[in-house]
C-alpha positions as CSV (number, residue, x, y, z in Angstrom):
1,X,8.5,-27.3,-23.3
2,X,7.6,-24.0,-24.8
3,X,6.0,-21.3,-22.8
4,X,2.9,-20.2,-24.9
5,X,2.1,-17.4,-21.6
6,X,-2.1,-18.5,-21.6
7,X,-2.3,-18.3,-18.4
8,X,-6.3,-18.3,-17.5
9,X,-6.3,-19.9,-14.1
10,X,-3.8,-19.8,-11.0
11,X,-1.7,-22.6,-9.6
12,X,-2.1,-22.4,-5.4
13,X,0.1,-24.2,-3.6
14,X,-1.0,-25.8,-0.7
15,X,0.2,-23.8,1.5
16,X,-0.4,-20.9,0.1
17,X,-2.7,-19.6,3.0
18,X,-0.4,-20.6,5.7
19,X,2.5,-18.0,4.8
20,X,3.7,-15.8,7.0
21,X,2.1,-13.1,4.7
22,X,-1.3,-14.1,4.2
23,X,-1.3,-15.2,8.2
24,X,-0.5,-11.3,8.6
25,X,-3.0,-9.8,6.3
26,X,-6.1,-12.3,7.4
27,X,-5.3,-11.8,11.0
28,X,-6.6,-8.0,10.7
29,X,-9.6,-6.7,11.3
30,X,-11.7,-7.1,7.9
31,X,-8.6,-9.4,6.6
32,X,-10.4,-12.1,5.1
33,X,-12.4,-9.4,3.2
34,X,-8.8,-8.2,1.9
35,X,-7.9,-11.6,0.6
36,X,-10.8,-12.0,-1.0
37,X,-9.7,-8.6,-3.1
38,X,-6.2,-9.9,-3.6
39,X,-7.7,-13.2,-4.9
40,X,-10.1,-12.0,-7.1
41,X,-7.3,-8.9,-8.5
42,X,-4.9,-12.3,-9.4
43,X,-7.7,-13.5,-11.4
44,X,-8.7,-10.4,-13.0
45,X,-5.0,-9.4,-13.9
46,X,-4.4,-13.3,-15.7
47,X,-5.0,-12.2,-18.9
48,X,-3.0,-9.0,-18.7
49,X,-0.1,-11.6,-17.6
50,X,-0.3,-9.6,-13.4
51,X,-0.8,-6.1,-14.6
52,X,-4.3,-4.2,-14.2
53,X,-5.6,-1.7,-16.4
54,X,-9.0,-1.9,-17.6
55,X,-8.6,-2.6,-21.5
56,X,-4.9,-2.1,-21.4
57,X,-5.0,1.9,-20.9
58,X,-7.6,2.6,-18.2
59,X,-6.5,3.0,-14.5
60,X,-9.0,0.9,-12.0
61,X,-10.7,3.4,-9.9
62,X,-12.0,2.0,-6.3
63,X,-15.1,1.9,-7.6
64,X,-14.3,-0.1,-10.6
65,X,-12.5,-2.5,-8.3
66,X,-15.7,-2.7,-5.9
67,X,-17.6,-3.7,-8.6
68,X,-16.0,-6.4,-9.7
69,X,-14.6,-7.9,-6.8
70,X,-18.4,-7.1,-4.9
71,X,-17.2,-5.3,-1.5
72,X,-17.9,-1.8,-0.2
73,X,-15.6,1.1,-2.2
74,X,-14.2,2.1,1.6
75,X,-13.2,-1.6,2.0
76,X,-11.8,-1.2,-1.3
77,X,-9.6,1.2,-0.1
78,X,-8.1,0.0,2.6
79,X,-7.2,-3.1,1.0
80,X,-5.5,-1.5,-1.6
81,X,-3.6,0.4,0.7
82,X,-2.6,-2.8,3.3
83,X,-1.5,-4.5,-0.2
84,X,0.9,-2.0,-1.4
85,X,2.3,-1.9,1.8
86,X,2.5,-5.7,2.4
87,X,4.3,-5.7,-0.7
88,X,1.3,-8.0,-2.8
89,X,0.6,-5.5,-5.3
90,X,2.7,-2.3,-6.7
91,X,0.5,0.9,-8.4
92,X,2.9,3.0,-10.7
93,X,2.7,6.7,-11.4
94,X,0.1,5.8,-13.9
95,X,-2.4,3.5,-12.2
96,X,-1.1,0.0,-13.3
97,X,-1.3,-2.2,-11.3
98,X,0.9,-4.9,-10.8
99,X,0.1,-7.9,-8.9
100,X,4.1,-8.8,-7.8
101,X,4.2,-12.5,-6.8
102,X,1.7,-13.8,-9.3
103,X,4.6,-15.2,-11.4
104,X,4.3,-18.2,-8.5
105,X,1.2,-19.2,-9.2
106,X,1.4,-19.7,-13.3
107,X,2.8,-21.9,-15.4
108,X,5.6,-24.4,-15.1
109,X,7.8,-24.8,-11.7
110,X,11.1,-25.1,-14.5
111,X,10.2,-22.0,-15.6
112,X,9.2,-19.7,-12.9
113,X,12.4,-18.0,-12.0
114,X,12.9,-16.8,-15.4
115,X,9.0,-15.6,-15.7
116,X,9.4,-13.3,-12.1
117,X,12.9,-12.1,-13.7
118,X,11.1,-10.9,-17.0
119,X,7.7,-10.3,-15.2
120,X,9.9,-7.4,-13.0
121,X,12.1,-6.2,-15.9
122,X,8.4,-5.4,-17.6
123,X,7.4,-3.4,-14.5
124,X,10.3,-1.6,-14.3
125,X,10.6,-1.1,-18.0
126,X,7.1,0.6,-17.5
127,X,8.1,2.9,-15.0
128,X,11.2,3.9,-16.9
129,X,8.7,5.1,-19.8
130,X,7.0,6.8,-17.5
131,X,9.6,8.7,-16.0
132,X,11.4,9.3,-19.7
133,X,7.9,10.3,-20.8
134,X,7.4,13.7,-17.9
135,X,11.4,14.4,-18.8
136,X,10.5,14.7,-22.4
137,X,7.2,16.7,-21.8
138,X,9.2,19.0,-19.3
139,X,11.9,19.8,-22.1
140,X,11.4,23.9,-22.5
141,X,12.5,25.9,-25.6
142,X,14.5,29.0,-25.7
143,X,11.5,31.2,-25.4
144,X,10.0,29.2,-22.2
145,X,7.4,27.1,-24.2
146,X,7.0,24.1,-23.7
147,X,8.5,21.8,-26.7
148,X,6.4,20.0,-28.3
149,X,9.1,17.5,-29.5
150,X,7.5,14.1,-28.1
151,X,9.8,11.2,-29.1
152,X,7.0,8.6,-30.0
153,X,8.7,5.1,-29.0
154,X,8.8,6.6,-25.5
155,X,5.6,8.4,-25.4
156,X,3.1,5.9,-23.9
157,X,-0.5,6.1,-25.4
158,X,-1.8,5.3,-22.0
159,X,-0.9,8.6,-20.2
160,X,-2.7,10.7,-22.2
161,X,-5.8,9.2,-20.7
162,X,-4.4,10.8,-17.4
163,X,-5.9,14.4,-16.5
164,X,-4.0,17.3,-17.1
165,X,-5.4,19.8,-14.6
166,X,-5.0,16.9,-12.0
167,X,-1.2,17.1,-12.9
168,X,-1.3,21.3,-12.9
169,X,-2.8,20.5,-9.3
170,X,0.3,18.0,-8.2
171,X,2.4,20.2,-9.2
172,X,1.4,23.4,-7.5
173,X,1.3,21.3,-4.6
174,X,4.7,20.2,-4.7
175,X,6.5,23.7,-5.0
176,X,4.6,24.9,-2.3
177,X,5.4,22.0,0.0
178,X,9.5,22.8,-0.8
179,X,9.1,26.6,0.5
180,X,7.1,25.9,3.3
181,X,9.3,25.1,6.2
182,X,9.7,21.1,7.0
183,X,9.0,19.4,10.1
184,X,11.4,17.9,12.4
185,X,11.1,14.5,12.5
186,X,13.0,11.6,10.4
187,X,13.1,11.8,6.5
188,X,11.5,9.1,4.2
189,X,13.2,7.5,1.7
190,X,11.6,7.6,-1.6
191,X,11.8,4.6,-4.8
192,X,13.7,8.0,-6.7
193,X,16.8,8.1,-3.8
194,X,15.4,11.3,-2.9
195,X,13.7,12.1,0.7
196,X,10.7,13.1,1.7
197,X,9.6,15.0,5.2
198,X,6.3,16.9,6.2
199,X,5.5,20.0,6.5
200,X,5.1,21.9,10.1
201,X,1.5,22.4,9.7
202,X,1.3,19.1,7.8
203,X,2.7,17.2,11.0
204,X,0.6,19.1,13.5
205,X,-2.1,17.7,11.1
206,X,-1.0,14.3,11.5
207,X,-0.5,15.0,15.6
208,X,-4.6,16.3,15.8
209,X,-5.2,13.4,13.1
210,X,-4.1,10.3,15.4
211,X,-3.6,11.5,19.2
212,X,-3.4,7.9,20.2
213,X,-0.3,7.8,17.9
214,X,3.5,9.0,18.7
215,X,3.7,10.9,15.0
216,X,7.2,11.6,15.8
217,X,8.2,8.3,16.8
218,X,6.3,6.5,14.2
219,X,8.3,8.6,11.6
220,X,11.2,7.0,13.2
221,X,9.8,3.6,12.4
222,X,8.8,4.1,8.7
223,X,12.5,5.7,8.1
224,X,14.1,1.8,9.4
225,X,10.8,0.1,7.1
226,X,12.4,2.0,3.8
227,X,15.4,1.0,5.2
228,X,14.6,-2.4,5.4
229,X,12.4,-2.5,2.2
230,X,14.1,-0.8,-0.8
231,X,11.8,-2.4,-3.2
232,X,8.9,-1.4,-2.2
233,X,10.0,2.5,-1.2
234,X,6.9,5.0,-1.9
235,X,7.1,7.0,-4.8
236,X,6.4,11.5,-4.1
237,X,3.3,11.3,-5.2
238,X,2.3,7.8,-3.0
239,X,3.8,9.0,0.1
240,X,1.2,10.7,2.2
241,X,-0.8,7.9,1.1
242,X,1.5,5.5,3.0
243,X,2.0,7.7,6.0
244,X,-1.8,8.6,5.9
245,X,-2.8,4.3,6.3
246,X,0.2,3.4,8.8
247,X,-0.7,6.4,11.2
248,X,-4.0,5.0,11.2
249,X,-3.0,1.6,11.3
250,X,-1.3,2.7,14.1
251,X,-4.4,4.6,15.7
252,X,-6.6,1.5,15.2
253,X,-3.6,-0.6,17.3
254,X,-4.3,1.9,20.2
255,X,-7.7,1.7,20.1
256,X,-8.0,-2.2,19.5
257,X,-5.7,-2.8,22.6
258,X,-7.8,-1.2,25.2
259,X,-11.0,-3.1,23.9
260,X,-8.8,-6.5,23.7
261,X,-7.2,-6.0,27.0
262,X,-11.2,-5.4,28.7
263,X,-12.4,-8.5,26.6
264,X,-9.8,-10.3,28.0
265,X,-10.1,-9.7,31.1
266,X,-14.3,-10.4,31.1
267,X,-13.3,-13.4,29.5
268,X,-10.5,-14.4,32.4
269,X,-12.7,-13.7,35.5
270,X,-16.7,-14.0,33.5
271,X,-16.8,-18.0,35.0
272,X,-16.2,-16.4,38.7
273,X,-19.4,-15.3,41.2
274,X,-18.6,-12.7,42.7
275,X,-18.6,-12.7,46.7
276,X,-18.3,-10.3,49.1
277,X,-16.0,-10.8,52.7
278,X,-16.9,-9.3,56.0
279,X,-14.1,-7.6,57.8
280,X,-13.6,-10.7,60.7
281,X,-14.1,-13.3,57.4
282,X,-10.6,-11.4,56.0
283,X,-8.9,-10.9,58.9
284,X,-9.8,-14.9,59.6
285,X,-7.7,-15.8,56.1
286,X,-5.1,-13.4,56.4
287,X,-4.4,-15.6,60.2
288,X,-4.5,-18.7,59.1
């Protein structure tokens, strides 16, 4: 039968809460709040076939997401962040969103391999206009101007929504990250091949940041997770965003424990009355 891509409503399997996935992201603290989010993002990318842009060219800011999925814009945040991570949702360089696995839950089960296959070649066919669009714009003439010479099939209407100073910004950022001496911990594999480690005073920012957290160490574990997960490596300008949300993750894990481990125990012992033994009492048990 012929695939006429109206897609309007999603096809859940049963199962579909009982993955090892959604187990995972509902099991943490505020994680029913962040399926919610995903839920509602699925339905709100349908027409757009997965991907999210408001109109087709306008990056969703947090707040436009709080609004229309009605929770707090901090909330907001984190989600998006435990998402990306999770590997539910990607964000390219210029705020689409892509909701990755959607391609299960539309349509016809005869055709669903061959939707995910095109569904990926249109993400990464997105991202490949994006990075042929900053080659073109960096292309410099013989006198050091900048050329001019946009080549319109690649030049995407979309980024020129994007702000220019905020790039001016990255970019300052960037050069002054590579001549400032690097930390020594393990290096981060980006989606480009390239690496990726913090700065010294960026690190001892991270160590004064999370004291409950081994910086070093944890650097150790993201290096296997890009490892393990070349598909969803971070891209340079992403990066402290991931390292930012697992060192807290992390700090959140320290602080959790302790309060667990005292609930726990109220909760092992709470059913006990307390009773106090004099001396010749003991001494009768330890005798007989």
């Amino acid at each position: 039968m012929a695939d006429n891509k109206k897609y309007y409503y999603l096809k859940l399997k049963e199962g579909f809460f009982d993955s090892e996935d959604m187990k995972l992201l509902q099991g943490m603290k505020d994680g029913y709040l962040y399926s919610d989010i995903l839920l509602k993002l699925y339905l709100q990318s349908l027409r757009q076939e997965g991907r999210l842009m408001y109109r087709g060219i306008v990056p969703y800011t947090p707040e436009m997401i709080a609004t229309i999925t009605h929770h707090q814009i901090g909330t907001v945040e984190k989600a998006m962040d435990i998402l990306e991570q999770m590997g539910f949702i990607e964000i390219l360089d210029n705020g689409a969103i892509y909701m990755l696995d959607i391609q299960n839950f539309i349509g016809q089960s005869s055709s669903e391999a061959d939707r995910r296959r095109a569904y990926r070649n249109m993400i990464d066919t997105e991202k490949l206009r994006i990075s042929e669009y900053r080659n073109v714009t960096n292309v410099t003439t013989n006198d050091g101007q900048m050329s001019d010479k946009s080549i319109p099939e690649i030049r995407d209407q979309r980024l020129d929504i994007r702000d220019k100073e905020n790039k001016n910004i990255l970019a300052q950022s960037s050069d002054k990250q590579t001549s400032e001496p690097e930390a020594d911990v393990e290096a981060l594999l980006l989606n480009d091949g390239t690496e990726w480690r913090p700065t010294e005073a960026l690190f001892a920012e991270y160590v004064r940041l999370y004291p409950k957290v081994d910086v070093k160490q944890q650097f150790n574990e993201m290096r296997c997770w890009c490892l393990s997960n070349p598909q969803k490596r971070k891209t340079k300008k992403g990066i402290k965003r991931f390292v930012n949300s697992w060192l807290a993750r992390e700090q959140d894990k320290g602080g959790n424990r302790a309060i667990d481990y005292k609930a726990q125990k109220k909760s092992q012992f709470h059913n006990f009355k307390e009773r106090k033994y004099a001396p010749e009492e003991m001494e009768k048990f330890i005798n007989m």
